[in-house]
Structures are given as C-alpha cells and as structure tokens.
C-alpha positions as CSV (number, residue, x, y, z in Angstrom):
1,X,-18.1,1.3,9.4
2,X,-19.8,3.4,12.1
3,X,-20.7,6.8,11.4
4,X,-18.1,8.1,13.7
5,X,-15.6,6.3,12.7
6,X,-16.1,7.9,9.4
7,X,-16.8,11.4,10.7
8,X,-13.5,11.1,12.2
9,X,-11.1,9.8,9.5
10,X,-13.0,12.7,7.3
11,X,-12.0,15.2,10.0
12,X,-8.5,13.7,10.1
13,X,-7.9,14.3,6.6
14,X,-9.2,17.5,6.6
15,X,-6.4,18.0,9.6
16,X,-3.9,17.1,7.4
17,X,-4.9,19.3,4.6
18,X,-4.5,21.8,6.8
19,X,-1.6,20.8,8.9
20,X,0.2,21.4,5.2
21,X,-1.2,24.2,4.4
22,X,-0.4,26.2,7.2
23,X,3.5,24.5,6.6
24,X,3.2,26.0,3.5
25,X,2.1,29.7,5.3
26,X,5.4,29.1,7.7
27,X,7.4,28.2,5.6
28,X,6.8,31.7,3.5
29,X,7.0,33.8,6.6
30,X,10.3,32.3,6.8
31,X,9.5,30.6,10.7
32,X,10.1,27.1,8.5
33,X,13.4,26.6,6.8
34,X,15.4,23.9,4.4
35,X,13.5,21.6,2.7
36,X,9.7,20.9,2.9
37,X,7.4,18.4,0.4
38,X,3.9,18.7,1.3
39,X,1.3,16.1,1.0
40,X,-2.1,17.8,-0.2
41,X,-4.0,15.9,-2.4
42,X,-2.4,12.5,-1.2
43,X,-4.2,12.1,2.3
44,X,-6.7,8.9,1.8
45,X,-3.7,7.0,1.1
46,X,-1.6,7.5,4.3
47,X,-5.0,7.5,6.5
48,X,-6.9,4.5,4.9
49,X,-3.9,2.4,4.9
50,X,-2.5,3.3,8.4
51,X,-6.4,2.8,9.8
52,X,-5.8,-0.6,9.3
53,X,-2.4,-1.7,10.9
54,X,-1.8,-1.5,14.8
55,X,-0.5,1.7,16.1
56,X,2.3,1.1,18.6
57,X,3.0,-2.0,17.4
58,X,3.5,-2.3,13.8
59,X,6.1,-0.4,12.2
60,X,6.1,2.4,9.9
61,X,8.6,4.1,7.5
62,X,8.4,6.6,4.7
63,X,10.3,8.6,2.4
64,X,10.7,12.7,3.1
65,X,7.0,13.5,2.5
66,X,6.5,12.5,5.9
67,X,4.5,14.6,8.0
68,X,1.0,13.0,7.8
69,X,2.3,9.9,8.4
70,X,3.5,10.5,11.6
71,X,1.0,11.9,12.3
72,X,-1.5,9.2,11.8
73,X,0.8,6.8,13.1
74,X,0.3,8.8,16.4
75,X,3.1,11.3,16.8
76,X,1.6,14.6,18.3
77,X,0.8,16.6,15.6
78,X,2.2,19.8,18.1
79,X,5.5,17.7,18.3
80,X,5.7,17.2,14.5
81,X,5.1,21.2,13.6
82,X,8.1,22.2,16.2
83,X,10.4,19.9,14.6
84,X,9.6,22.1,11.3
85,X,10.2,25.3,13.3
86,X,13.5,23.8,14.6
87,X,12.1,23.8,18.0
88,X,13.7,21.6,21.2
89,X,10.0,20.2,21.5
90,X,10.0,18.6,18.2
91,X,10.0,15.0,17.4
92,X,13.6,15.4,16.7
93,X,14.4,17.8,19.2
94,X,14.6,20.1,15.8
95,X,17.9,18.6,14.6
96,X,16.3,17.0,12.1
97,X,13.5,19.3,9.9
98,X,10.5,18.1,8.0
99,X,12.1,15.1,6.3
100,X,13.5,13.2,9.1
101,X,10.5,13.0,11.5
102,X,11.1,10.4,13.6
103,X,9.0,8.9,17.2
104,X,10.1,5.5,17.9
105,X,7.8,5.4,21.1
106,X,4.7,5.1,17.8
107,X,6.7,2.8,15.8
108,X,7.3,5.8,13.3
109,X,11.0,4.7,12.0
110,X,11.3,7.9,10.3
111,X,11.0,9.6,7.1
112,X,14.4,9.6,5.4
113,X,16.0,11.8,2.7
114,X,17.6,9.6,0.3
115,X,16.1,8.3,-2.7
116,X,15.5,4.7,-1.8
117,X,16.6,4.4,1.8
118,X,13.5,3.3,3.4
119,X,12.9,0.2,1.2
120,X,15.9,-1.9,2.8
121,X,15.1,-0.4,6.5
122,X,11.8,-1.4,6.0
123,X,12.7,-4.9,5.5
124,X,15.5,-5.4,8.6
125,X,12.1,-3.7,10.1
126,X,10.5,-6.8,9.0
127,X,12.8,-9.4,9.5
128,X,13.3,-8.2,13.2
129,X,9.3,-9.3,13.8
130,X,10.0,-12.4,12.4
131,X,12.6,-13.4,14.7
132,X,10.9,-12.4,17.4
133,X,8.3,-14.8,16.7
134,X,5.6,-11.6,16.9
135,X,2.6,-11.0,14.2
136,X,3.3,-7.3,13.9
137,X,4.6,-6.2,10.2
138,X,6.4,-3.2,8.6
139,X,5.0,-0.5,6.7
140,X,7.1,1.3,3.9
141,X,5.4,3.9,2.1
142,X,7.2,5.0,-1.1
143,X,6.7,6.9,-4.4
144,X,6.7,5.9,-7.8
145,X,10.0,7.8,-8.5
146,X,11.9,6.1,-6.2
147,X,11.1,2.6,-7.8
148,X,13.9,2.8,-10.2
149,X,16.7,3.0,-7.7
150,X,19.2,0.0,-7.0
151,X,17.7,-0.5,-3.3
152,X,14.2,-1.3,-5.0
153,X,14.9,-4.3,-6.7
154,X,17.2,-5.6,-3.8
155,X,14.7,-4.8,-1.1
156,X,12.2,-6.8,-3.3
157,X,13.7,-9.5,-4.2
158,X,15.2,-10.5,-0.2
159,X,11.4,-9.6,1.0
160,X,10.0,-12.0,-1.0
161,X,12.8,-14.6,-0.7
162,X,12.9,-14.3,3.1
163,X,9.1,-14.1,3.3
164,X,9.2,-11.0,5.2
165,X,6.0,-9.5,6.9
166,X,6.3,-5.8,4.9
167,X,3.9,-4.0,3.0
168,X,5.1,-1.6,0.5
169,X,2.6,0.6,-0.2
170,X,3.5,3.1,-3.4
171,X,1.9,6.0,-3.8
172,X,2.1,6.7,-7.4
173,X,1.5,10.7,-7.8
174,X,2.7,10.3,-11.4
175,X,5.7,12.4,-10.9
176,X,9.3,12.0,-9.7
177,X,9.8,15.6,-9.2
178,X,9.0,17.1,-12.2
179,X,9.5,13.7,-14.8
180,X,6.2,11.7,-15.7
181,X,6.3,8.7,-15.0
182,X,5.9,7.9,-18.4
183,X,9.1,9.7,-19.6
184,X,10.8,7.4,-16.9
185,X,9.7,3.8,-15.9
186,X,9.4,1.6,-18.8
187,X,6.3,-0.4,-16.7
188,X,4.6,2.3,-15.6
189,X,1.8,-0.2,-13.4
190,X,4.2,0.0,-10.2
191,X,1.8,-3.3,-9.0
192,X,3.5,-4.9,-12.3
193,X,6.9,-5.0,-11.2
194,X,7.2,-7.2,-8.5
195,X,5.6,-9.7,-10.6
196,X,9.4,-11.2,-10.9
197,X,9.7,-11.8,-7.0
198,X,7.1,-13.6,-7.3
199,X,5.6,-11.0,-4.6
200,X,1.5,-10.5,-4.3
201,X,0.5,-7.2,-5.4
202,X,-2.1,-4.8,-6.6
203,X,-3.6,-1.7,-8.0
204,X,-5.7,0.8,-6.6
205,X,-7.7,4.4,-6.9
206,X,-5.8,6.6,-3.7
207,X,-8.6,9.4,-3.8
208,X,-11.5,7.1,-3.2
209,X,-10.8,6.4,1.2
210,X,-13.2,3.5,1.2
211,X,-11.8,2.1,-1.5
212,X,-8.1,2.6,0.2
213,X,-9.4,1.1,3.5
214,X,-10.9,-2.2,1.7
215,X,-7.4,-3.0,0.0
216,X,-5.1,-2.0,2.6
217,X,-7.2,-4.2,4.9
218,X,-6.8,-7.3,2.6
219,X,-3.4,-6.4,2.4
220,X,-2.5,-6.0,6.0
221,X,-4.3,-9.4,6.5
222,X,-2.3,-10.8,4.0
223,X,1.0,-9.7,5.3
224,X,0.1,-10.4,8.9
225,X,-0.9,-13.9,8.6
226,X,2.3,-15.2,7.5
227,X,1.9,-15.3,3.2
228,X,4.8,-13.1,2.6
229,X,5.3,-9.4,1.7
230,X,2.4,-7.1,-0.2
231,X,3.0,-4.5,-2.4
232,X,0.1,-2.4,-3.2
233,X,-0.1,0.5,-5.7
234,X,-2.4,3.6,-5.4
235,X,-3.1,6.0,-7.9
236,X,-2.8,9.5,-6.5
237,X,-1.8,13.1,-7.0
238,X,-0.1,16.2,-5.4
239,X,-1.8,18.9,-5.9
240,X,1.2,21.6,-5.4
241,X,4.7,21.1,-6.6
242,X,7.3,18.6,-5.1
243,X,8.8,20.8,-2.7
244,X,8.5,24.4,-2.1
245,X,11.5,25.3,-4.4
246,X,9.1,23.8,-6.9
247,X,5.9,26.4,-6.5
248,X,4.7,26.1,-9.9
249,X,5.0,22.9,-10.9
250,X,4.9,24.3,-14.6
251,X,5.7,21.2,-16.4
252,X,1.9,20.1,-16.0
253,X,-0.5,21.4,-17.9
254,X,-3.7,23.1,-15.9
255,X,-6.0,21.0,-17.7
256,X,-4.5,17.9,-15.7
257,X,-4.6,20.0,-12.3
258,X,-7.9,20.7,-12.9
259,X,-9.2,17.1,-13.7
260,X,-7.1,15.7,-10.7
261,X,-8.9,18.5,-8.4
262,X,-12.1,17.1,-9.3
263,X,-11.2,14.0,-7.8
264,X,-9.7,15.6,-4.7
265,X,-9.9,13.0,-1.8
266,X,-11.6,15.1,1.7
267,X,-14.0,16.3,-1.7
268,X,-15.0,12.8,-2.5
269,X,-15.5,11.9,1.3
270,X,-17.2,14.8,2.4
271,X,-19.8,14.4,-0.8
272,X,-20.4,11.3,-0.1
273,X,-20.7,11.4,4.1
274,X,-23.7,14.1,2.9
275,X,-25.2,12.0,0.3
276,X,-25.4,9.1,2.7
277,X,-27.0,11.4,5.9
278,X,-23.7,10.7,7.9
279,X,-23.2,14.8,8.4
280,X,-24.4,18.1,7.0
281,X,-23.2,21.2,5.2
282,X,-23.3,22.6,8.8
283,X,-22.0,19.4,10.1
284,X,-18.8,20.0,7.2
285,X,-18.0,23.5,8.5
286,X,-18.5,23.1,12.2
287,X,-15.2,20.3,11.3
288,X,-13.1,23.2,9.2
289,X,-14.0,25.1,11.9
290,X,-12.6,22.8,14.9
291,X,-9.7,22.1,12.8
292,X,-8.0,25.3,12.4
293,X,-9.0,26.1,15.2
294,X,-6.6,23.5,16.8
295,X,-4.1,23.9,14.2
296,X,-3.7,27.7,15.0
297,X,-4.2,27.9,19.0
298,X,-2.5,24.2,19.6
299,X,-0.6,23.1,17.0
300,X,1.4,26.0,15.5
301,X,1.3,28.0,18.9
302,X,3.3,25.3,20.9
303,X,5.7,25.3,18.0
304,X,6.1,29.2,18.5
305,X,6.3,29.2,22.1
306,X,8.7,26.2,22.4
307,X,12.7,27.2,22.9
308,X,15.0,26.7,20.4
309,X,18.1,24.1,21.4
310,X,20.9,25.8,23.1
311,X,24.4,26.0,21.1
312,X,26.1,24.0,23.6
313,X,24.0,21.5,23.4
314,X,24.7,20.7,19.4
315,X,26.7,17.4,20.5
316,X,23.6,16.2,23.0
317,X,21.6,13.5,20.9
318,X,25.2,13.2,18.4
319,X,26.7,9.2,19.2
320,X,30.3,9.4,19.5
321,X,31.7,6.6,17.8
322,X,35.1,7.9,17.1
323,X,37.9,5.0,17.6
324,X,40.4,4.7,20.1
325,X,43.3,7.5,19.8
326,X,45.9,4.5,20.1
327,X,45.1,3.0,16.7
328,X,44.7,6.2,14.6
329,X,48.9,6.4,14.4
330,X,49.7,3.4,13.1
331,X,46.7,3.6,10.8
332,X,48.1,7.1,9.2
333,X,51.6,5.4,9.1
334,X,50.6,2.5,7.3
C-alpha cells in the first residue's frame, strides 16, 4: 500500500475517534438527544473492511452503532452529525437520530434499531444483485450479541442456500450490552457457527488495520466472484460503555480496559506508520490537529447552524399507506 493511502486511512480513523467523541461532548450538553452507541475502540474494523468494497455500488447495512459506517461508506460526515442534532440537514432530515442513519445515494441501507433486523435486509440486499445479473455484493456488519436472535440462523441458512453475494462481517466486542459473551453464546468463535450452512468463514484480530484489510480483501473477493456468502469474525473492543445510559460500564473489570487500551487500534497504526518512516511525531499531531479542526469549524458547526424541521412538516417524508375508507366498514362489521 502507498504511503498515502496509509496516511489517510490513519487520519480517517483518527476522524472517527473523534467524530465520537465530540458525540459523546453533544450529547452531555444536551444539543444530542435519545439514544446514542459510540464506536471508539472499534474503527479498523469498519475502515479496513469498507476500504475494500466499491463505494456507490455495493451495499452496506449495520446495526445501531452506525455512525462510522456511514461515514466511510461516503455519507458527509456534516450530514451524519445534523441528523444527531435533529437537524433538517441530516441524513434523515433529523427524523430519524443516531441509529437510523440512512443515504441511499452511498449504498448506506441504514443502521437499524432492532436486534437482528439487518441480517435478513442484508440478504434481499443480496439477492437483488443477483438478479440483476451485477457483481456488486452486500455488506452487513453486526455484533456478537445479536448472533443469538431468530433472524440469524434464518438469514444464514437462505444466504448460503441461495448462494447470495453478502458478507457478514461480526464485530465481536465481547459484549452484548453488559453480558460476556461467555455468560451467553454457547460457541463463543462467532466464525464457528455458520459451519452448519456450510458457509466459508473466518477469524480475525479487528485492532491490527493491516491485518483487517488483508482478510476483508480475500473476503470481498470471495463473495464477489460468485462462491457464495462470507462470514468473517473480528476480535474487537468498545472502549466506553454500550450506549450513553451505560457510562460506566462497571461490569468489567479495569484490568481488562486497560489490556484492551493497549491494543487500541489508531495506537497500533500510528506506532507502526512511525516505526516504518511513513510519518513523524510532528507528522501525527499536525493530523489531530487538521482533524478537530474540521470536526469543530465544519462538521459540528453546520449541524448547529442548520434549521430544525418545521411542525407542519412532521407528515413530509411519512408514506401514506392507509386503505381505502370504503373497506374499513364492512371490515369493523365483520
């Protein structure tokens, strides 16, 4: 990879980081409200992986930790902080808040709410670009948690049997909420359990970006040239709790924080972008630098200066799919 390609992918993590982080700053001045699930400590694995599909033309869908993703998958990262203000100008016109980003005009399908819902979305997603006769796939990020649901096993199972184009990616942070893994999932190798779909898949460290890029690469491939679905596993970690009504995150121990943060992904890059003469110390800074710099006088003020929706227009993006007046009587007299 050339050295600016790497320089970049380091500063666009280090956009995310911060992205989040000043979420996280909104959100306690009370300018972000509802839900919000940051994704610090997770960035190589939505980067590396979405470096190697097609923007534009492959498809992309996630659960409601969503906000890098879009962004990577090329929704303006200005639209994406006014939907969390509730703004007009955000990617939802601010009807929709941090966990149901959506830009169709990227090939971002969304993040989504429920438990589960991507996975079969994911795969209509797919079967769509097989009809079509097209080589573009589906992407359907999802956590480790939401690998016991129903939708799971029934998403898997029709991938593989249709031989679908879609690559689930999992991004196992160890925790669904605040339950281990362990305390949950019987197999707790995610990779393991599509081994009865007879579905390819395998595991990976999500901290280490090169090593992120090099699998979801073979993965993509895979997918792409017609062998079926891919589910690939990477071993990650949220460094704050799963949402912000979860600050503390007190059912893990500091000693495990503290190991994780030594493996913190922009960390690892950065060190080893130094070690390798690609950038500097100086180099590093000028980046943080640029990077707020943007996120405070771009980013955050377009979200502050954009208009709130208008009352009267609440019904404006709403479909009306009410039925026809003439059938609702004999239906109540039936």
């Amino acid at each position: 990879m050339k050295a600016a390609d790497q320089k970049r992918l380091l500063r666009e993590m280090i956009f995310f980081r911060r992205f989040e982080e000043r979420c996280f700053e909104a959100y306690m001045e009370h300018k972000i409200g509802g839900f919000l699930h940051l994704y610090s400590g997770q960035e190589a694995v939505a980067t590396g992986v979405l470096e190697t599909v097609r923007r534009g033309e492959d498809y992309v869908i996630t659960g409601y930790r969503d906000h890098v993703h879009a962004i990577k998958s090329g929704a303006p990262a200005r639209e994406v902080m006014a939907e969390l203000y509730g703004k007009e100008t955000g990617s939802s016109r601010g009807r929709g808040g941090s966990m149901h980003i959506f830009d169709p005009t990227v090939h971002f399908m969304g993040g989504y709410a429920l438990v589960g819902q991507p996975f079969p979305l994911a795969a209509g997603l797919a079967l769509a670009c097989k009809y079509r006769g097209t080589d573009h796939i589906a992407v359907c990020f999802l956590g480790d948690g939401a690998n016991n649901q129903g939708t799971f096993h029934e998403t898997m199972n029709m991938a593989a049997l249709w031989h679908l184009p879609v690559l689930f990616v999992c991004e196992n942070n160890q925790y669904a909420i605040g339950t281990r893994i362990d305390r949950s999932t019987a197999v707790t190798d995610q990779y393991k359990r599509v081994c009865s779909y007879n579905m390819a898949s395998s595991q990976h460290d999500g901290q280490d970006l090169d090593a992120v890029l090099a699998a979801a690469g073979k993965a993509v491939e895979h997918v792409r040239s017609g062998k079926g679905p891919y589910f690939i596993e990477f071993l990650t970690y949220r460094q704050r709790g799963h949402s912000m009504s979860d600050k503390t995150a007190a059912y893990r121990s500091k000693e495990e924080e503290a190991e994780w943060a030594k493996r913190d992904p922009i960390k690892l890059y950065g060190a080893k972008l130094i070690k390798a003469g690609v950038l500097t110390d100086a180099d590093l800074k000028a980046i943080e630098h640029d990077v707020l710099n943007e996120i405070e006088n771009d980013v955050v003020k377009f979200a502050e200066d954009s208009p709130a929706p208008k009352v009267e227009d609440l019904n404006k993006y709403v479909l009306d799919d009410r039925p026809d007046p003439r059938w609702i009587g004999p239906l109540q007299n039936s």
